[in-house]
N, C-alpha and C positions, 0 to 999 in steps of 0.2 A: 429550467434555465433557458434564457434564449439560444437560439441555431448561431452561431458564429459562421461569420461568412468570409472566407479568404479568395484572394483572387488566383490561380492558376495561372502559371506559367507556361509557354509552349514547351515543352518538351527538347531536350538539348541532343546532339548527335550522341551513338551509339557509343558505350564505353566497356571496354574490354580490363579485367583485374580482377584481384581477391578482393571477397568479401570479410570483414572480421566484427563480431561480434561480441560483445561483454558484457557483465551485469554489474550491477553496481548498489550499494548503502542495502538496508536491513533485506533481508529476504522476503519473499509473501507465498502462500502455497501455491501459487500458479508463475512464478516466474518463469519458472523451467517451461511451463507453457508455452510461454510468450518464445523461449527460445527455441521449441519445437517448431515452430508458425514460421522463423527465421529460417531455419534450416530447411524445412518442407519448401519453401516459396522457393525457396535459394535454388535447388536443386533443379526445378524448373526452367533456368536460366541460363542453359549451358554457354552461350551464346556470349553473355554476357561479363557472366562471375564464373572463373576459370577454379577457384580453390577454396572452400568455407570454413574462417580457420575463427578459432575461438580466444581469445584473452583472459589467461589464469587471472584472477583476483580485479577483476574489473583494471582498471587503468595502472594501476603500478605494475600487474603484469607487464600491460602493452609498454609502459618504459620501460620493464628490464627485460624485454623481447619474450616475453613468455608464451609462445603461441603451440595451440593445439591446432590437429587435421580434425577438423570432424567429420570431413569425409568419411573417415575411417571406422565412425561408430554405427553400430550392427542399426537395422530397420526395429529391433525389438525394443532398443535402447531407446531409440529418440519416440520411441510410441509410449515407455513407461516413462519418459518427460513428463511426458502432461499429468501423472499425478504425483510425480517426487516432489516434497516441498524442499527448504532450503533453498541453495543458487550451484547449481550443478558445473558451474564455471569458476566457482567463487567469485567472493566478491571484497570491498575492500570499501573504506570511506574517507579515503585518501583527496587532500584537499589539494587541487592544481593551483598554486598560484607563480611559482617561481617563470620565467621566461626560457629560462632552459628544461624546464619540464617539457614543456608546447613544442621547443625546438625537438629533444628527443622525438616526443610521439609523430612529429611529423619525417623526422629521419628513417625510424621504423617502418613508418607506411611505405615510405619509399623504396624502402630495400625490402620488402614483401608484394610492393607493389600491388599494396592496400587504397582499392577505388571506392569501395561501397564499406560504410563504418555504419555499424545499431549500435548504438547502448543502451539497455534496456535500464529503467532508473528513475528517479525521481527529479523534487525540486532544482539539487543540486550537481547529479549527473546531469541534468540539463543545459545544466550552465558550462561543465567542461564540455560536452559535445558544442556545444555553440561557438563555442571559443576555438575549437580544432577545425571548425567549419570556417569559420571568419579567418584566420591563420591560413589553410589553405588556400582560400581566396586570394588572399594578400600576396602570397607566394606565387599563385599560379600555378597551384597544382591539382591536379583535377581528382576530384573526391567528393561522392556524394553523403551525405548525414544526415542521417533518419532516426531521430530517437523514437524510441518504445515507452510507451508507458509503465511505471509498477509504483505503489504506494498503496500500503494500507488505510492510510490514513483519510485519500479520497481527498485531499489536500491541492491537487496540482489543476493550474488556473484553466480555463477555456474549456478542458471537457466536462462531459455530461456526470461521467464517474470514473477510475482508475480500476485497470486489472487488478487484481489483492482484496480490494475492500468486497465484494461482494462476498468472498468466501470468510474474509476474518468476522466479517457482520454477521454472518450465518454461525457459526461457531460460537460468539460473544452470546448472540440470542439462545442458541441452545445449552449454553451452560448456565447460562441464569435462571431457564427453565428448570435448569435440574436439581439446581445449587436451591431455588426458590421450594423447591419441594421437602428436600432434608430441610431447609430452615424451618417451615411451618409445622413440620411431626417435631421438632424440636423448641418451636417457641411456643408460650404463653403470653402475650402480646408485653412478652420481655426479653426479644431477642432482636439484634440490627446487624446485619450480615454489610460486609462495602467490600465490593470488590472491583478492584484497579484494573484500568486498561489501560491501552496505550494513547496519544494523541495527546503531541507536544503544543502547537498551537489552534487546532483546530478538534469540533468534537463529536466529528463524524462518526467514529466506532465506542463511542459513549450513546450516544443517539439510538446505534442499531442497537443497544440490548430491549430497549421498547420493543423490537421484534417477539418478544420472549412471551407478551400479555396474551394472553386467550384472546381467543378471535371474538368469542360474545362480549368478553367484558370489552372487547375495543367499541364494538356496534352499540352497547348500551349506555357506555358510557360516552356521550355527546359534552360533557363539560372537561374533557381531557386536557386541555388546556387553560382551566378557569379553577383551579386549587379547588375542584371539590372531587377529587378522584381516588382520594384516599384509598378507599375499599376495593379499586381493581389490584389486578394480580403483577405480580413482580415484574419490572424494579417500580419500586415508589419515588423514589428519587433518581435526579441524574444529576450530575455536575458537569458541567461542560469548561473549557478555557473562557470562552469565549464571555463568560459572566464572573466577574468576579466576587470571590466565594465571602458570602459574613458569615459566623457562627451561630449568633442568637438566633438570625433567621433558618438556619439549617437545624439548630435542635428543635426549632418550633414545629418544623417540620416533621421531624423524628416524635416527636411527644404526640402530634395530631393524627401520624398514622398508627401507628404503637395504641390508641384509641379505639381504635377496629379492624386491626388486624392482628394475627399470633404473632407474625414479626414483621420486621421494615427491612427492606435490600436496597440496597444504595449503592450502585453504580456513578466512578468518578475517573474522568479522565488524568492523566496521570501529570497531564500538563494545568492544571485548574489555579492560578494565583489570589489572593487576597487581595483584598481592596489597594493597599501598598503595592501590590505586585511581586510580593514574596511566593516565590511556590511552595507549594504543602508537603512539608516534610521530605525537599529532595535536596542534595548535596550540591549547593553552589560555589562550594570552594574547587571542585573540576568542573572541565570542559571535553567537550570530543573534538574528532581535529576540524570540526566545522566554528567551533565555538561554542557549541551549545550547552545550555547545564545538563547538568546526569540529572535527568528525572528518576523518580520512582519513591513512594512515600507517605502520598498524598492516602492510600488506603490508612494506611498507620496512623496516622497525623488524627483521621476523621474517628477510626477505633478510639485512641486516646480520648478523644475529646469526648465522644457518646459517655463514657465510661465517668471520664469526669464530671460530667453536666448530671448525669441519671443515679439514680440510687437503684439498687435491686434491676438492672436491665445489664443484660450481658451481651459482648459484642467483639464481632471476628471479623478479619480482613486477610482477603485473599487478594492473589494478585497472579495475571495470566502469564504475564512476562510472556519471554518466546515460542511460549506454546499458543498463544491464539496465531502469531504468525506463520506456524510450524504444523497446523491441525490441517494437514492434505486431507485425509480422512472424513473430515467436515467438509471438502469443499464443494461449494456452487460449481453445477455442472454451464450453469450461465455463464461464470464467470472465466471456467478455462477454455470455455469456445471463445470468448472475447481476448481472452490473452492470446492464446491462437490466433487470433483475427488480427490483434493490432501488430502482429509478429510478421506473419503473412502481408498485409497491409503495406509496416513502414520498406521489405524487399520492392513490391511494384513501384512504390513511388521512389525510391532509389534507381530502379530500373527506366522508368521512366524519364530522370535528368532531374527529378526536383532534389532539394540540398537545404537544409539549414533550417528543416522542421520535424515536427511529431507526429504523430500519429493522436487522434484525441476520439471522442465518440460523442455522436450527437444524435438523441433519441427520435425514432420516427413512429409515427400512427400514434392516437388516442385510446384507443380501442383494445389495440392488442399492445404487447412491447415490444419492441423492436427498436435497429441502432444502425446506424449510418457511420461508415471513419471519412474524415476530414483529415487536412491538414494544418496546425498553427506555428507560426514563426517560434522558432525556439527559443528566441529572444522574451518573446511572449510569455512563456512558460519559466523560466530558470528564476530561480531566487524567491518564486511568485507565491503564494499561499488563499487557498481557495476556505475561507472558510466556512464554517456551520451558519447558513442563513438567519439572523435574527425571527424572521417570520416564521419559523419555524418551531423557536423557541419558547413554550408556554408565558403566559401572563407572568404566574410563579416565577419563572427564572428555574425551578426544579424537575420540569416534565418538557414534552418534547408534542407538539403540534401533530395532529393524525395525517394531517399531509404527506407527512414523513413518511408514514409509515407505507402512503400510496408509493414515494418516490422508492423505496430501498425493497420492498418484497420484492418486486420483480428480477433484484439481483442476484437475491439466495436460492434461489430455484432449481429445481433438479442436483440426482446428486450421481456421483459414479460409482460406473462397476471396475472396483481397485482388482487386481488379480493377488491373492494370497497365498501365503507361502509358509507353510509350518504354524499358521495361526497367525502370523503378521503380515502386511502388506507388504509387497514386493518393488522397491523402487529400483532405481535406474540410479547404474555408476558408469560414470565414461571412462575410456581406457586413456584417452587422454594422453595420446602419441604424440610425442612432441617434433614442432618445426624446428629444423636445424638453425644458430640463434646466424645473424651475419654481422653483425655488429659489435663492436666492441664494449664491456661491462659498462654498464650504468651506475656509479655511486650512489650508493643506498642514502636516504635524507636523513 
């Protein structure tokens, strides 16, 4: 991806006030990360940021004044952050749109006398941050806003890649690996395994299960992207959103590896539509409160049809659901130092006077890997969808370009030392002391 280049602003005079903090939409194993990086920079600032207060359930908290001290939580807690998954603030996918929404959260800030605001989030927490930002302005009240990066999906425009995705690609890849081994002691080149992930528009964590293929069959096989790869190692197939799915052409597929192998794995994102634009097998008669349809199906939808299309071939569909997003235990040790990073990060440039952007990462050196943070207009980011590069995308339309595979190792990399507890890992619960509220109750929507 190219370096995106923004212009710097002088730096604005010193501001004195609370800092408050929130997460927001699906969880990723490193969020809590990013809010460790927050807190740690934070602390550094005495100067500056007088109280470091946290927002139960992302923004419907902060309108019904739900504020924590996290001053108050122990050094051991905010150190087992960085491998609890979940959103240790909670979180919430609460859409802002009314005008008295905006006016609340900025009443709140006032009577907290809330100067420096993260929300740590996605496409769409981007766009309420931006909107509190600009609101502010409008008003004349001085407030800096720095979103944080998080999405799995790897989805959000102008950076390099998002905190989440490296550790949910490392996890996807590892279970395909595993999942590919029962399949083959099990099949007789009559067995098609499809198992669903997430990635509603875009088909970046369908992509990393390519992660999963032996390293020689990646080196030997040079026609990876020219439909003759049948015989490497699992997944044989990928479905991405990004190509819309026909069937004849997907069982030709299944019939041609099924040819010379004991079974077929088929990896599909869960966002994948048909030529019409129907999605596969997900429930378009609800919505979430963004709008969007309830995905989840699309594994189903593909089992059916093998089953139907093959005589004598038998076929299972599994689906990760919130455990690829929930698998701490899996995660990229690359990936929580950068959540770390972008946590740490969007504090200085808040400290600093800059306002009304993100924190994003732009890769540095050829050689070795490494990451530079920047800053982009949040404007830039909100509503925005970065998706899976066509170029990337084999000939087939069913495999994924070895490029790929250069761009995303370097993100699953390294992994942690979890501290364990009776045989399970030990995460981190905040005690979650609460600010006394000043304000009078906020009617529930």
């Amino acid at each position: 991806f190219p370096k995106p280049t923004f212009h710097l602003f002088p730096p604005m005079s010193s501001l004195s006030g609370n800092l408050l903090v929130a997460q927001s939409g699906g969880p990723t194993p490193v969020i809590n990360a990013s809010l460790a990086g927050v807190i740690a920079e934070a602390l550094n600032h005495e100067d500056e940021i007088v109280e470091i207060l946290g927002g139960l359930n992302g923004i419907q908290g902060i309108l019904h004044e739900q504020l924590i001290d996290l001053a108050e939580e122990s050094q051991q807690t905010l150190r087992n952050l960085e491998h609890t998954p979940g959103a240790a603030l909670g979180t919430c996918r609460y859409k802002v749109k009314k005008q008295e929404d905006f006016d609340r959260i900025l009443q709140v800030f006032e009577a907290h006398n809330i100067r420096y605001f993260h929300y740590i989030g996605g496409n769409d927490s981007q766009d309420t941050a931006a909107k509190i930002d600009a609101l502010a302005k409008e008003r004349g009240y001085e407030l800096r806003v720095i979103g944080v990066p998080k999405t799995i999906d790897n989805d959000l425009p102008l950076t390099d890649h998002c905190p989440g995705y490296g550790s949910v690609a490392k996890h996807i890849a590892l279970t395909v690996r595993e999942m590919s081994l029962d399949n083959a002691a099990m099949g007789r080149n009559d067995f098609v395994s499809v198992l669903e992930v997430m990635g509603r528009n875009a088909g970046w964590l369908a992509a990393a299960s390519v992660l999963a293929q032996r390293q020689d069959k990646r080196d030997d096989s040079k026609n990876a992207a020219k439909n003759t790869h049948y015989s490497c190692s699992a997944p044989h197939i990928v479905l991405l959103p990004e190509v819309p799915f026909n069937a004849d052409n997907f069982i030709r597929r299944v019939e041609e590896v099924l040819k010379t192998n004991l079974h077929c794995f088929v990896v599909v994102s869960e966002g994948v539509q048909d030529e019409a634009g129907n999605f596969l097998g997900a429930d378009t008669t609800n919505t979430d409160a963004f709008g969007h349809a309830v995905l989840g199906g699309a594994g189903e939808y593909l089992r059916t049809l093998v089953e139907e299309r093959f005589s004598g071939v038998k076929a299972r569909a599994s689906k990760l659901g919130i455990a690829q997003r929930s698998a701490s235990h899996n995660a990229s040790k690359t990936d929580v130092e950068e959540a770390k990073l972008c946590g740490r990060e969007a504090v200085k440039a808040a400290v600093k006077g800059e306002s009304g952007k993100m924190v994003i990462m732009s890769r540095t050196g050829k050689e070795q890997y490494g990451v530079e943070t920047l800053l982009a207009p949040l404007a830039d980011i909100a509503n925005g969808v970065k998706v899976f590069p066509e170029k990337w995308i084999g000939e087939d339309k069913m495999s994924i370009h070895p490029d790929f595979v250069r761009y995303a190792l370097p993100l699953i990399q390294g992994e942690l030392q979890i501290p364990y507890e009776q045989g399970l890992p030990r995460y981190a619960e905040l005690s979650k002391k609460r600010v006394q509220r000043l304000l009078e109750a906020y009617p529930t929507a």
